[in-house]
MIDOSE-1310 file (N, C-alpha, C; in nm, 2 decimals, decimal comma, always signed):
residues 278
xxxx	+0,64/-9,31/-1,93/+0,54/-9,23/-1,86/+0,45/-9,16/-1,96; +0,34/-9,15/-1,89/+0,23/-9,11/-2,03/+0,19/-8,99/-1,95; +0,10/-8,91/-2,04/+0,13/-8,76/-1,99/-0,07/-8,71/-1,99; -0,15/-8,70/-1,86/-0,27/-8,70/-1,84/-0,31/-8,54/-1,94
xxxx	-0,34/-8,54/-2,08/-0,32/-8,42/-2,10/-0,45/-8,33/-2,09; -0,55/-8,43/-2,07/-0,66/-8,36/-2,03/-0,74/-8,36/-1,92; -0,68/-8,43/-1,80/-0,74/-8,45/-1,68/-0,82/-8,52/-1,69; -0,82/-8,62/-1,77/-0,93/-8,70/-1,79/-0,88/-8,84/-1,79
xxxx	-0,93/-8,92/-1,66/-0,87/-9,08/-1,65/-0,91/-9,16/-1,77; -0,96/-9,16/-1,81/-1,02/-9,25/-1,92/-0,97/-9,21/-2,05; -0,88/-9,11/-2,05/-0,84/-9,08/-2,20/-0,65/-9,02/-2,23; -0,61/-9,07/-2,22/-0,48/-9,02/-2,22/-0,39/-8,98/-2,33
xxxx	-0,33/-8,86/-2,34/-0,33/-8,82/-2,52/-0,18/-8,83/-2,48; -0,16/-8,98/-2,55/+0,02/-8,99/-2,57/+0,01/-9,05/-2,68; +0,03/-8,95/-2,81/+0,01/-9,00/-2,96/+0,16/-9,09/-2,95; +0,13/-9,25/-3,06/+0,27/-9,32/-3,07/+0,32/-9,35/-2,91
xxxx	+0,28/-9,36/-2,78/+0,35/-9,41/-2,71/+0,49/-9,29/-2,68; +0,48/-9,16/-2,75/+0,60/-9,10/-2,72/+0,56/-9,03/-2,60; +0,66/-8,93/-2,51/+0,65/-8,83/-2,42/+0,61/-8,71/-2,46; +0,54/-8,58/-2,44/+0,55/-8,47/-2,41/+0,68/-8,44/-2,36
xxxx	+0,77/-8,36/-2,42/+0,90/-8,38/-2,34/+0,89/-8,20/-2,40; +0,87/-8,10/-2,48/+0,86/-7,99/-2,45/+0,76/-7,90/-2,49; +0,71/-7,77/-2,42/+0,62/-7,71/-2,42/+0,62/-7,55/-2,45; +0,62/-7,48/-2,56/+0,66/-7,35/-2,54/+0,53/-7,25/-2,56
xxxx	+0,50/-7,16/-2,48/+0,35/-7,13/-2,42/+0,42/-6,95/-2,39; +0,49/-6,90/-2,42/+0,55/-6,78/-2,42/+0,58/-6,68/-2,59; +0,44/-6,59/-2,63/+0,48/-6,53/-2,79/+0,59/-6,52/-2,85; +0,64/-6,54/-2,91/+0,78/-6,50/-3,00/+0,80/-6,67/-3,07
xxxx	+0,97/-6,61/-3,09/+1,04/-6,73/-3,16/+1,12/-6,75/-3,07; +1,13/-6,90/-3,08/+1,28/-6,91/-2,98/+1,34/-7,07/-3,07; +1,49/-7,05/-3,02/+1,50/-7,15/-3,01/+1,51/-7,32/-3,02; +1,51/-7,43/-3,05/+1,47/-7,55/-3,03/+1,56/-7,65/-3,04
xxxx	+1,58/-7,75/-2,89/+1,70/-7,83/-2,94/+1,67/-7,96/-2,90; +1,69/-8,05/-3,08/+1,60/-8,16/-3,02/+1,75/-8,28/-2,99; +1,70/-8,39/-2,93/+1,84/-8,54/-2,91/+1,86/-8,53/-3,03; +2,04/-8,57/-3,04/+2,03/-8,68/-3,17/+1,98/-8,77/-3,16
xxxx	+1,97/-8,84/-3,31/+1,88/-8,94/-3,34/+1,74/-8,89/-3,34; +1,70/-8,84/-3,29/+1,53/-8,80/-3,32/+1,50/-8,71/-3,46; +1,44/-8,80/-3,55/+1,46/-8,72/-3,69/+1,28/-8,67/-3,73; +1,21/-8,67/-3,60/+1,07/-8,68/-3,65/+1,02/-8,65/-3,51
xxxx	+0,89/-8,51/-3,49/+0,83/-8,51/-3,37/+0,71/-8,51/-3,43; +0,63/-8,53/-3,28/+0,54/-8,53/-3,33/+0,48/-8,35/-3,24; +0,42/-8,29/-3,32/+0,38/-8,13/-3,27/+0,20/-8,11/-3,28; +0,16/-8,06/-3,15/+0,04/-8,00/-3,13/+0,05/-7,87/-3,13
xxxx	+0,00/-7,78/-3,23/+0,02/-7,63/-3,23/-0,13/-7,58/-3,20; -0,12/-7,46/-3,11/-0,21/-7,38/-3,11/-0,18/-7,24/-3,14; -0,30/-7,19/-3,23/-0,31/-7,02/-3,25/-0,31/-6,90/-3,14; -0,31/-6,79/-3,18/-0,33/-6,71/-3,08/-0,48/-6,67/-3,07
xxxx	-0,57/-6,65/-2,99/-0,69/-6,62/-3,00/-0,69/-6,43/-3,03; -0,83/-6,43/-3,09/-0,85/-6,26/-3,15/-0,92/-6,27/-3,00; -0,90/-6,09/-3,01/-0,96/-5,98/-2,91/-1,10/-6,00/-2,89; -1,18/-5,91/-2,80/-1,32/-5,88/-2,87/-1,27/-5,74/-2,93
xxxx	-1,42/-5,68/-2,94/-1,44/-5,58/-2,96/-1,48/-5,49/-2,86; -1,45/-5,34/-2,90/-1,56/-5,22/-2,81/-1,59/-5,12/-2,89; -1,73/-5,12/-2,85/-1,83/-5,01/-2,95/-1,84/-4,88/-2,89; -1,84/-4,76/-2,91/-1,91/-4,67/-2,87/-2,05/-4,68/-2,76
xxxx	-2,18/-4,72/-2,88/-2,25/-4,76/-2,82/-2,29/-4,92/-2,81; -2,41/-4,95/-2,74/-2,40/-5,11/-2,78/-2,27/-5,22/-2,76; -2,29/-5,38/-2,80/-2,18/-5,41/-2,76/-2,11/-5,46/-2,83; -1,97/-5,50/-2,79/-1,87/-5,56/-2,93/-1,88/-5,71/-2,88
xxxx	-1,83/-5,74/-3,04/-1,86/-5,89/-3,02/-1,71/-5,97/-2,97; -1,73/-6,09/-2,95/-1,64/-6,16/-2,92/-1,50/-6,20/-3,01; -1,37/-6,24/-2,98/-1,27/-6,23/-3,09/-1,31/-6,42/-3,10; -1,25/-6,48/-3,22/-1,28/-6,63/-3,26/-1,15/-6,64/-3,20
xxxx	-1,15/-6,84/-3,21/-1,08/-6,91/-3,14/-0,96/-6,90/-3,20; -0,79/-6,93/-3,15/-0,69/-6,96/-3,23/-0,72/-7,06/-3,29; -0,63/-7,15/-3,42/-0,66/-7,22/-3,48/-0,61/-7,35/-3,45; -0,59/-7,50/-3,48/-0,53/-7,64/-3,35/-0,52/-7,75/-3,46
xxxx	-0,36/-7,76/-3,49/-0,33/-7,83/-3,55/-0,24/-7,95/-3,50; -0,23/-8,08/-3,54/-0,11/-8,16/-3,44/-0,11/-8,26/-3,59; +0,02/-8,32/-3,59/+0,07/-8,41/-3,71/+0,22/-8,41/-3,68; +0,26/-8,51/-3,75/+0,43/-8,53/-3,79/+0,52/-8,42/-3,84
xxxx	+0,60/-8,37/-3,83/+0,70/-8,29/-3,83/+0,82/-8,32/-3,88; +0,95/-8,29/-3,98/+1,09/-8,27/-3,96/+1,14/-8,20/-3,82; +1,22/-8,22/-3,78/+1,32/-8,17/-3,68/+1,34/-8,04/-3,68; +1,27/-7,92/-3,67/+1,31/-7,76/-3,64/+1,39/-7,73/-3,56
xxxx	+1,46/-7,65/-3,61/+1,55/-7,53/-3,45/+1,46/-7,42/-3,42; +1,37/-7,41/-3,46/+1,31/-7,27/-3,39/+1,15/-7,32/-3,38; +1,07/-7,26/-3,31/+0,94/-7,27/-3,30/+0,89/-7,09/-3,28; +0,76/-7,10/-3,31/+0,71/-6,97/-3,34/+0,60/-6,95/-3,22
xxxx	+0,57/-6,96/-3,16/+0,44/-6,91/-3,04/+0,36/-6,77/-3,10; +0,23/-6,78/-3,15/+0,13/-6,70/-3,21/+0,10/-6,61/-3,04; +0,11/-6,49/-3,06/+0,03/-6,37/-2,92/-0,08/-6,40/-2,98; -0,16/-6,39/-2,88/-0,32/-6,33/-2,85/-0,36/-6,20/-2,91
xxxx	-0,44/-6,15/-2,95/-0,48/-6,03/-2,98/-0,47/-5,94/-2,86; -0,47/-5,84/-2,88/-0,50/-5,72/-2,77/-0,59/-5,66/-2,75; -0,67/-5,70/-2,63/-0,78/-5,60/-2,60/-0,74/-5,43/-2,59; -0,84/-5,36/-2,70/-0,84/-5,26/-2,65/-0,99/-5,16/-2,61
xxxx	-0,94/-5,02/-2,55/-1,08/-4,97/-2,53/-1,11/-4,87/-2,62; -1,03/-4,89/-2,75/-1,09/-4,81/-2,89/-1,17/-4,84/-2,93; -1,29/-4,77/-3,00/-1,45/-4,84/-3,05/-1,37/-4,86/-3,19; -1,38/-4,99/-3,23/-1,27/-5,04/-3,38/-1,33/-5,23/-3,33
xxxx	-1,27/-5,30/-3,41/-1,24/-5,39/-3,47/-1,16/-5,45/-3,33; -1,18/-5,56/-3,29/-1,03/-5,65/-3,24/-0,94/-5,69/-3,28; -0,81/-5,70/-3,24/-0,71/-5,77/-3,36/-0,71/-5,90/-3,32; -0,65/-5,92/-3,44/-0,62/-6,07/-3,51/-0,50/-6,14/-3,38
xxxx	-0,56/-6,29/-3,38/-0,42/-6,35/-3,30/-0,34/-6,36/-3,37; -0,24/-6,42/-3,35/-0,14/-6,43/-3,46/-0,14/-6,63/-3,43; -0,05/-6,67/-3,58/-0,04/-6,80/-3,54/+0,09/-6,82/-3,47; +0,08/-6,98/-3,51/+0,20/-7,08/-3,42/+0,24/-7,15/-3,53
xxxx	+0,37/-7,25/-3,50/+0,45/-7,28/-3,62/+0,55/-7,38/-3,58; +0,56/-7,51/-3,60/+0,67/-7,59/-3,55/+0,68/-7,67/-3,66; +0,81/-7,65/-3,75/+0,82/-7,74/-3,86/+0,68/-7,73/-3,99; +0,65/-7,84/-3,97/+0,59/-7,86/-4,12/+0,43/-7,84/-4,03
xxxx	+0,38/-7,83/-3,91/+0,28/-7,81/-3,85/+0,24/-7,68/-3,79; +0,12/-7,63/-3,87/+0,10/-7,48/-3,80/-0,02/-7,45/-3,79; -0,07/-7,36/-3,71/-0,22/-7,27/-3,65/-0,24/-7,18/-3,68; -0,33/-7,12/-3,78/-0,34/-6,96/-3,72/-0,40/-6,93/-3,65
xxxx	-0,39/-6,78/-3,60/-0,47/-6,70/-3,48/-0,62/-6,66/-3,51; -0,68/-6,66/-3,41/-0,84/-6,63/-3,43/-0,86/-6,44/-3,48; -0,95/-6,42/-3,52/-0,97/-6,29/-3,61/-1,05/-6,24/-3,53; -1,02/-6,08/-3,52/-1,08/-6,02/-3,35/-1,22/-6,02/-3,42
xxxx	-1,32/-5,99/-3,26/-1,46/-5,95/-3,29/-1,49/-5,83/-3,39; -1,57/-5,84/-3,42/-1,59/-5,74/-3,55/-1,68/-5,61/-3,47; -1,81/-5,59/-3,47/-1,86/-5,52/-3,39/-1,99/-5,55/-3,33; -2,08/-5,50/-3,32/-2,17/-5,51/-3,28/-2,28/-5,64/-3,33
xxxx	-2,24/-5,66/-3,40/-2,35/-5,77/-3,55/-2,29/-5,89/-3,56; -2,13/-5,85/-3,53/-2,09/-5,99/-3,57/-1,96/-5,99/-3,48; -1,94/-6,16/-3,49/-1,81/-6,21/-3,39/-1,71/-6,22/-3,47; -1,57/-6,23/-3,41/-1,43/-6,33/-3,50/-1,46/-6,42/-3,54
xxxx	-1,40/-6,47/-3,67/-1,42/-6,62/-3,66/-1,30/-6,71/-3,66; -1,32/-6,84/-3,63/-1,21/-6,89/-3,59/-1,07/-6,92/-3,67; -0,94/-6,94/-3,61/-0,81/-7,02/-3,68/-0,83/-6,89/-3,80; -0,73/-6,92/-3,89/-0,67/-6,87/-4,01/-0,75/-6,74/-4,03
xxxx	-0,70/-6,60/-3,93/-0,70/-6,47/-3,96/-0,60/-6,41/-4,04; -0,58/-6,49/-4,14/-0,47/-6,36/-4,22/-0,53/-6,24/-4,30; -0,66/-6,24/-4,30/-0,67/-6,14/-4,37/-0,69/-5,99/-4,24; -0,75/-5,91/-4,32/-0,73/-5,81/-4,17/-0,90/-5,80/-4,10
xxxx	-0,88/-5,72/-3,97/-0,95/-5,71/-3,85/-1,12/-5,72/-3,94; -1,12/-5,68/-4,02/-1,28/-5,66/-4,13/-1,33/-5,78/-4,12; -1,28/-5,88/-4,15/-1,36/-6,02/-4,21/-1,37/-6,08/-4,13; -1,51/-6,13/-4,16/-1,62/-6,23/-4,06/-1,58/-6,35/-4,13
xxxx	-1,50/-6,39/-4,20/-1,44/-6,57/-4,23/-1,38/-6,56/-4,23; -1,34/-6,74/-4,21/-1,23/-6,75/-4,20/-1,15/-6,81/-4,30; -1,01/-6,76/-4,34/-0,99/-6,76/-4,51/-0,93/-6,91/-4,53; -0,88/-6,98/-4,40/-0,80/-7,10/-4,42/-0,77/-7,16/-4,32
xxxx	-0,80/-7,30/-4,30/-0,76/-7,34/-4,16/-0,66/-7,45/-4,20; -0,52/-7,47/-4,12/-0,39/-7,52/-4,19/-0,41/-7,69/-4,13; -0,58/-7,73/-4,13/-0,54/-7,86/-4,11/-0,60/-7,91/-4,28; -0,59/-7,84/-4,31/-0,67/-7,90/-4,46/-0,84/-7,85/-4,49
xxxx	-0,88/-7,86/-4,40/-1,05/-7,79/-4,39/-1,09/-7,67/-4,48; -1,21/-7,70/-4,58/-1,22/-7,57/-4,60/-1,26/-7,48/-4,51; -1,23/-7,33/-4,55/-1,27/-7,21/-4,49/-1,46/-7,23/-4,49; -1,47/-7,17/-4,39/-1,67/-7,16/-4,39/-1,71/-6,98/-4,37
xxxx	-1,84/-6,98/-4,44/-1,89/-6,86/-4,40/-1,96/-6,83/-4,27; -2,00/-6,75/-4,22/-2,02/-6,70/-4,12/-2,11/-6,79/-4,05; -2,13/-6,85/-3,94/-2,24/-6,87/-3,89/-2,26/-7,04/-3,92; -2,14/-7,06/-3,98/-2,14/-7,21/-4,05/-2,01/-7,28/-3,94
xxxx	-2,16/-7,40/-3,91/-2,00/-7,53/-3,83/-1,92/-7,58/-3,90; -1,79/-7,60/-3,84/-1,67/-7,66/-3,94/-1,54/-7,69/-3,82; -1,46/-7,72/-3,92/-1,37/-7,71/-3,77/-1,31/-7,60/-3,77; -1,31/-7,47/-3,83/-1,28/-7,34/-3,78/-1,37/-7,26/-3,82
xxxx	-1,50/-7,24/-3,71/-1,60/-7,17/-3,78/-1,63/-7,04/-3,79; -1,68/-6,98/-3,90/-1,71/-6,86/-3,92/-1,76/-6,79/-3,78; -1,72/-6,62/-3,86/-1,79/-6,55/-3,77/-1,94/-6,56/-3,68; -1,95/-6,48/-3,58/-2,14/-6,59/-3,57/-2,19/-6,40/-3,57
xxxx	-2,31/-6,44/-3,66/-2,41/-6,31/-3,64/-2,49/-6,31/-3,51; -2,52/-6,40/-3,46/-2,57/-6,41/-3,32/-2,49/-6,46/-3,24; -2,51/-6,57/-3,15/-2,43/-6,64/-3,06/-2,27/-6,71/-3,18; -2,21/-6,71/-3,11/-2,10/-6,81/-3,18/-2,11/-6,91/-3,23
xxxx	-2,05/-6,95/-3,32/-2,07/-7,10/-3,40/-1,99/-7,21/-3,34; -2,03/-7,34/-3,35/-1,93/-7,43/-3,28/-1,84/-7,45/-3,38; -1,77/-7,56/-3,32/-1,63/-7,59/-3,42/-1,55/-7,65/-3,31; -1,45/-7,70/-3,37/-1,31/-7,77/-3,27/-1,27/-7,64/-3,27
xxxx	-1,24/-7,52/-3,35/-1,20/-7,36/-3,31/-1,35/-7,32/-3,31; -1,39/-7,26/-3,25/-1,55/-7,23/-3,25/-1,52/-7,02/-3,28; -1,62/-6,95/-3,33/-1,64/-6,83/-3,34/-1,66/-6,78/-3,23; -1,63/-6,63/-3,23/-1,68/-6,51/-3,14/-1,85/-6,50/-3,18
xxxx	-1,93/-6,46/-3,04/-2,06/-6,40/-3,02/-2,09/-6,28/-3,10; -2,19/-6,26/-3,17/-2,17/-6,02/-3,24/-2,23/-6,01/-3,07; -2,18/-5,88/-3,08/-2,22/-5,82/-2,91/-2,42/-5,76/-2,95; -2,45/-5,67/-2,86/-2,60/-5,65/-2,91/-2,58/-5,46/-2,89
xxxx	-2,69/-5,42/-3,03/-2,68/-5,32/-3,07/-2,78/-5,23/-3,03; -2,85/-5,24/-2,96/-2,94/-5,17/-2,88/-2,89/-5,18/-2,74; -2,95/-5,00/-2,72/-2,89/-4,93/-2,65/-2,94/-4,90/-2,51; -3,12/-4,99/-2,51/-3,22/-4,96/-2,43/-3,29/-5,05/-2,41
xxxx	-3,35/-5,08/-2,26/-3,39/-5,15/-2,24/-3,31/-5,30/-2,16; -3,34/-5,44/-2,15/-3,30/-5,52/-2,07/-3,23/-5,63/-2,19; -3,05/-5,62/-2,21/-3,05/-5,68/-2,34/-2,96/-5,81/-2,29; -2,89/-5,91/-2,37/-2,85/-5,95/-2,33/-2,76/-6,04/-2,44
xxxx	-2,61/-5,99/-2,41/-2,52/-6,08/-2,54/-2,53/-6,19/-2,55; -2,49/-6,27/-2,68/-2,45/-6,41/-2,71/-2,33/-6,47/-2,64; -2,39/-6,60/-2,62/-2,21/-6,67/-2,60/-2,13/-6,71/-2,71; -2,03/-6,70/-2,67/-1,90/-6,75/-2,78/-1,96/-6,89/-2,79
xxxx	-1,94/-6,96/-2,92/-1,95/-7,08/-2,95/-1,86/-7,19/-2,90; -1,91/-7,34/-2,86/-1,88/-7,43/-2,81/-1,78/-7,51/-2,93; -1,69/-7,57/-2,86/-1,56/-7,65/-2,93/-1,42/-7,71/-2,84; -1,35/-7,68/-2,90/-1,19/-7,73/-2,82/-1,13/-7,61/-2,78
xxxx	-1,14/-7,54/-2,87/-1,10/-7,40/-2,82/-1,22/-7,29/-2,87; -1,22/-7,20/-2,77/-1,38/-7,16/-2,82/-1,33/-6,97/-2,83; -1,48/-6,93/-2,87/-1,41/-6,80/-2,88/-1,53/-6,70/-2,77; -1,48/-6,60/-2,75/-1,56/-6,52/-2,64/-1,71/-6,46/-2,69
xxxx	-1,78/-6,43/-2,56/-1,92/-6,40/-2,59/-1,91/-6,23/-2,61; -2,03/-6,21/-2,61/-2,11/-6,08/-2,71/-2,09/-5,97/-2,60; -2,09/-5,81/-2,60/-2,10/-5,74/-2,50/-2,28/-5,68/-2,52; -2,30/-5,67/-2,42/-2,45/-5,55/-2,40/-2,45/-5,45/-2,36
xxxx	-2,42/-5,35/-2,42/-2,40/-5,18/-2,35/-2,54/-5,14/-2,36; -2,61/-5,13/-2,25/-2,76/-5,04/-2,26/-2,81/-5,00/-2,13; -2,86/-4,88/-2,16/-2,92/-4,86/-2,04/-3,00/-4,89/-1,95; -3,05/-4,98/-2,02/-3,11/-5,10/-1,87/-3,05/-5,19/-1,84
xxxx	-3,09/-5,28/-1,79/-2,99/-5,43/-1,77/-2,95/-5,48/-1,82; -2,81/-5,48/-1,83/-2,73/-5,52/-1,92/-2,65/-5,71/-1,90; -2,66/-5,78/-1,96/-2,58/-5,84/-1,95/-2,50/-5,95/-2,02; -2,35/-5,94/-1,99/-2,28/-5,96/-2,12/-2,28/-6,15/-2,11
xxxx	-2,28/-6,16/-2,30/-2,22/-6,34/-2,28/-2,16/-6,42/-2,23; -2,15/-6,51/-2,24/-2,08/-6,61/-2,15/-1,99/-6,61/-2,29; -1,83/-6,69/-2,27/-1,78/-6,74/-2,36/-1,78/-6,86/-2,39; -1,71/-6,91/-2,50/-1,77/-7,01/-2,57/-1,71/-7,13/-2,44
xxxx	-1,78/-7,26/-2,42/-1,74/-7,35/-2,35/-1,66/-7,49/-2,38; -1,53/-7,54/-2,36/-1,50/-7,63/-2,43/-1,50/-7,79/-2,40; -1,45/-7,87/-2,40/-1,49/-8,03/-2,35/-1,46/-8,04/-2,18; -1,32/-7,93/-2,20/-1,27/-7,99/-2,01/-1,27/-7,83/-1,95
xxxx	-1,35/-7,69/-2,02/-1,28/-7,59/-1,96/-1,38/-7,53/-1,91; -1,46/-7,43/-1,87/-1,57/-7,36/-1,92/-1,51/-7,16/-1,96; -1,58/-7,15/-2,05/-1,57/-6,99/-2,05/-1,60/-6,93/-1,95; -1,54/-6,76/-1,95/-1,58/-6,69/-1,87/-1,73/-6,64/-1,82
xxxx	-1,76/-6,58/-1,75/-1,92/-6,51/-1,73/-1,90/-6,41/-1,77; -1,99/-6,36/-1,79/-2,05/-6,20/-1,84/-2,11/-6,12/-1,73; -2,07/-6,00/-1,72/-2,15/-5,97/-1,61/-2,25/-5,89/-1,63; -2,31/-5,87/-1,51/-2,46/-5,80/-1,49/-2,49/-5,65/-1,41
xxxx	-2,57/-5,58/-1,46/-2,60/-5,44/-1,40/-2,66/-5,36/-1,51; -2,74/-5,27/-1,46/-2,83/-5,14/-1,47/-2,73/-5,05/-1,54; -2,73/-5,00/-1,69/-2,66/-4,90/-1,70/-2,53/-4,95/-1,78; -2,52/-4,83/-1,86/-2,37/-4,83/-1,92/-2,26/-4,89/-1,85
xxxx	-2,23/-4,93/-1,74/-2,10/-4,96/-1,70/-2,15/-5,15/-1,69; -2,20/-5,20/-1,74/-2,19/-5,28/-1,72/-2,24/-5,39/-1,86; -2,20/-5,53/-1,84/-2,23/-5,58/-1,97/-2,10/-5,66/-2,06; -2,00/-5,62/-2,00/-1,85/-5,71/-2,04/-1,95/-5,87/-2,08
xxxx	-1,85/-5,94/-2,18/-1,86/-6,01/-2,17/-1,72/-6,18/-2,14; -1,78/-6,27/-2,13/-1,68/-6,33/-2,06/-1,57/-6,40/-2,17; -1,47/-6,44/-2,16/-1,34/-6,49/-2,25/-1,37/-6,63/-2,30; -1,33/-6,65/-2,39/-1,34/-6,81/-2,42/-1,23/-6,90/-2,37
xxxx	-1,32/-7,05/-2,33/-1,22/-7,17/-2,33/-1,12/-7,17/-2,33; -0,97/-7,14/-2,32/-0,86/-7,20/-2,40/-0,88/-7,41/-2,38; -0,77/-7,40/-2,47/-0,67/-7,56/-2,49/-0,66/-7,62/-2,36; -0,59/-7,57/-2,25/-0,52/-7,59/-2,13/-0,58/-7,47/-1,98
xxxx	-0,68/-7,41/-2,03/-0,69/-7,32/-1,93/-0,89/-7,29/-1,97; -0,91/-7,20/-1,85/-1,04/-7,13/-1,86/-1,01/-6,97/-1,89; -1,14/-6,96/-1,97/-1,17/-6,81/-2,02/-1,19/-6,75/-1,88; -1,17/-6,64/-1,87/-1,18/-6,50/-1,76/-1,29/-6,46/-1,75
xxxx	-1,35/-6,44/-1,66/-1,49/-6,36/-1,65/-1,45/-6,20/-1,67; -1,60/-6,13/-1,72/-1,61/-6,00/-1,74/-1,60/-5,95/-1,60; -1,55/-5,78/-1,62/-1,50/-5,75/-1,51/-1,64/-5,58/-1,53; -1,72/-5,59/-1,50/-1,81/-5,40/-1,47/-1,81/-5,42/-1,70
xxxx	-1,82/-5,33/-1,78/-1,79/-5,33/-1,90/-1,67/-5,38/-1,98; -1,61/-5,46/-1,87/-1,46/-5,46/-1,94/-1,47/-5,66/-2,01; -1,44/-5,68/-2,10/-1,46/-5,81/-2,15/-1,36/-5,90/-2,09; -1,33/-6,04/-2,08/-1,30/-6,12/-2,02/-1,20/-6,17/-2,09
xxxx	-1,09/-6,22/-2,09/-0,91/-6,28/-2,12/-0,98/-6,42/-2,19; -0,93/-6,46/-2,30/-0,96/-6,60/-2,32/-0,84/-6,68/-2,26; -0,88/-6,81/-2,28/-0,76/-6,88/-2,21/-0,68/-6,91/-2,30; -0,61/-7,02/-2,33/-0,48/-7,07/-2,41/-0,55/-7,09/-2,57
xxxx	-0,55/-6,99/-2,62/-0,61/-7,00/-2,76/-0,71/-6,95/-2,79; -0,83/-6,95/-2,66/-0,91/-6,86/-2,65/-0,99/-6,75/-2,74; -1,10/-6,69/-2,79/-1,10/-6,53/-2,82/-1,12/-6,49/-2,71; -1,12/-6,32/-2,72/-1,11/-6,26/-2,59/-1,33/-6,20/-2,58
xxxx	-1,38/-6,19/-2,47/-1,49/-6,11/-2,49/-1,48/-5,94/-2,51; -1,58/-5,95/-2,56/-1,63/-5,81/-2,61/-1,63/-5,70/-2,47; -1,57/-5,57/-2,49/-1,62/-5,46/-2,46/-1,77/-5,37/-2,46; -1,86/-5,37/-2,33/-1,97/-5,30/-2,36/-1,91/-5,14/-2,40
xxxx	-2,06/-5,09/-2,45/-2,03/-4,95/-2,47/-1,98/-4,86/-2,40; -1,95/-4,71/-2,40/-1,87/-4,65/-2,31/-1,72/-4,67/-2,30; -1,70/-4,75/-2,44/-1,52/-4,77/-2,43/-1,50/-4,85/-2,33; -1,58/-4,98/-2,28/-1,53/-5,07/-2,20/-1,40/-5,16/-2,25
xxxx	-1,32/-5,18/-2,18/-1,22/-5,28/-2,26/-1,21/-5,44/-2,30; -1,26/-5,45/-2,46/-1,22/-5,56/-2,47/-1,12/-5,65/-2,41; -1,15/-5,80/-2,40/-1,08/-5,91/-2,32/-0,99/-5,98/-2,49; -0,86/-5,92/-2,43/-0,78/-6,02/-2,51/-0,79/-6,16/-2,55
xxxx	-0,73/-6,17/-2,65/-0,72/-6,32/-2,68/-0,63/-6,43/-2,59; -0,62/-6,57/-2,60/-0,54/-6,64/-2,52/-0,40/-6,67/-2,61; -0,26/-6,64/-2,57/-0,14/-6,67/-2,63/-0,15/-6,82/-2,70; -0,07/-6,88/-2,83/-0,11/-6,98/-2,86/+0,01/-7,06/-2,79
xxxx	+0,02/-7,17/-2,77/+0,14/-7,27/-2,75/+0,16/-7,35/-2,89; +0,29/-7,43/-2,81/+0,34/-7,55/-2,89/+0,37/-7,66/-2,78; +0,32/-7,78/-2,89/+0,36/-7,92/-2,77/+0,44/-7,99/-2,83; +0,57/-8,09/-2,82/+0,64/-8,11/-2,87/+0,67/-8,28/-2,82
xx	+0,62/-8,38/-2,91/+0,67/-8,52/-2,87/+0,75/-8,62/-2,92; +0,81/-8,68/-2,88/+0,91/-8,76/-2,92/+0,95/-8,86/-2,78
């Protein structure tokens, strides 16, 4: 039996003829117990997606995508599931996802939204919440600067960059007038849009959109309370829409959107999984 992994009749992702036979989609370490005889899986890892951001004034930008790796493996007893970043309503930096890890195959987490100027950028956040690149992506790819397509793209100074991990939106820094954030950039896994805190019509990005998902929306209104922006894509799921200032949940790998001003709360990142075939 073959396993429809993207709801899509025309394409069916059963690498080698094996099964999906396990799936662990819950943060931490756990565990792993594979048949005898099976001396080789095959593993699709995903990162954890970064946060957005929330600004004081103006908006925060969106967190980048977790990072999406799949290849051949040794036999593990344990697997690692990367958390999502945590939205918070501190005016700071979003945090970093964390990665994922099965054997000799691994992802890192997307790097939260930065602030107002600029987004996360995608996969390999090991450095901390500050940096708009991304320092390594574990499929071999070089790292890119900001604003540059790749398959884990840089932070985006405007809208999000695309990518198979695509970047966070920067949120917008004016405080007046009818403004209106970036979306997270388009990919496989994408990362969340921009926030708009201002006192006129505000309204926040969309997040980034991916082949089978769509991102969240951003929402709309007059005034500081509104302007959230929406979550990105995940792998297996859709980004969250913005809720009044508060940013939107990415989905499975996802970044999270941006917090408008006023200490709205950033939209967390999406937890990463593991796929496991044989």
């Amino acid at each position: 039996m073959s396993i429809d992994f993207y709801k899509n009749s025309s394409f069916v992702d059963s690498p080698y003829n094996l099964k999906l036979q396990q799936t662990f989609s819950t943060p931490g370490t756990f565990p792993v117990t594979i048949p005898a005889g099976i001396n080789r899986v095959w593993a699709v890892v995903i990162g954890g997606g970064g946060a957005g951001s929330t600004q004081t004034t103006g908006g925060g930008g969106g967190g980048g995508a977790g990072g999406y790796s799949a290849g051949w493996t040794y036999v593990s007893t344990s697997v690692t599931v990367g958390a999502g970043g945590t939205g918070s309503s501190t005016a700071a930096a979003g945090n970093n996802g964390n990665s994922s890890i099965y054997g000799m195959v691994m992802a890192g987490g997307g790097s939260g939204g930065q602030n107002s100027i600029s987004g996360g950028a995608a996969a390999g956040a090991t450095t901390t919440a500050g940096a708009t690149t991304s320092t390594v992506s574990y499929t071999g790819a070089p790292a890119t600067g900001g604003n540059a397509i790749s398959y884990a793209s840089g932070g985006g100074t405007g809208t999000g960059t695309a990518g198979v991990c695509s970047s966070g939106s920067a949120g917008v820094a004016t405080v007046t007038g009818t403004q209106t954030g970036g979306a997270g950039g388009r990919g496989l896994i994408c990362g969340g849009g921009g926030a708009a805190g201002t006192a006129g019509t505000g309204t926040g990005g969309a997040g980034g959109t991916g082949d089978f998902f769509a991102g969240g929306t951003g929402s709309s209104g007059t005034g500081f309370g509104f302007g959230g922006a929406g979550g990105g894509a995940g792998y297996l799921s859709a980004g969250a829409n913005a809720l009044a200032n508060n940013g939107g949940n990415g989905g499975l790998g996802g970044g999270g959107g941006g917090g408008a001003s006023t200490l709205g709360l950033a939209g967390s990142g999406g937890n990463g999984a593991v796929f496991l075939w044989y």
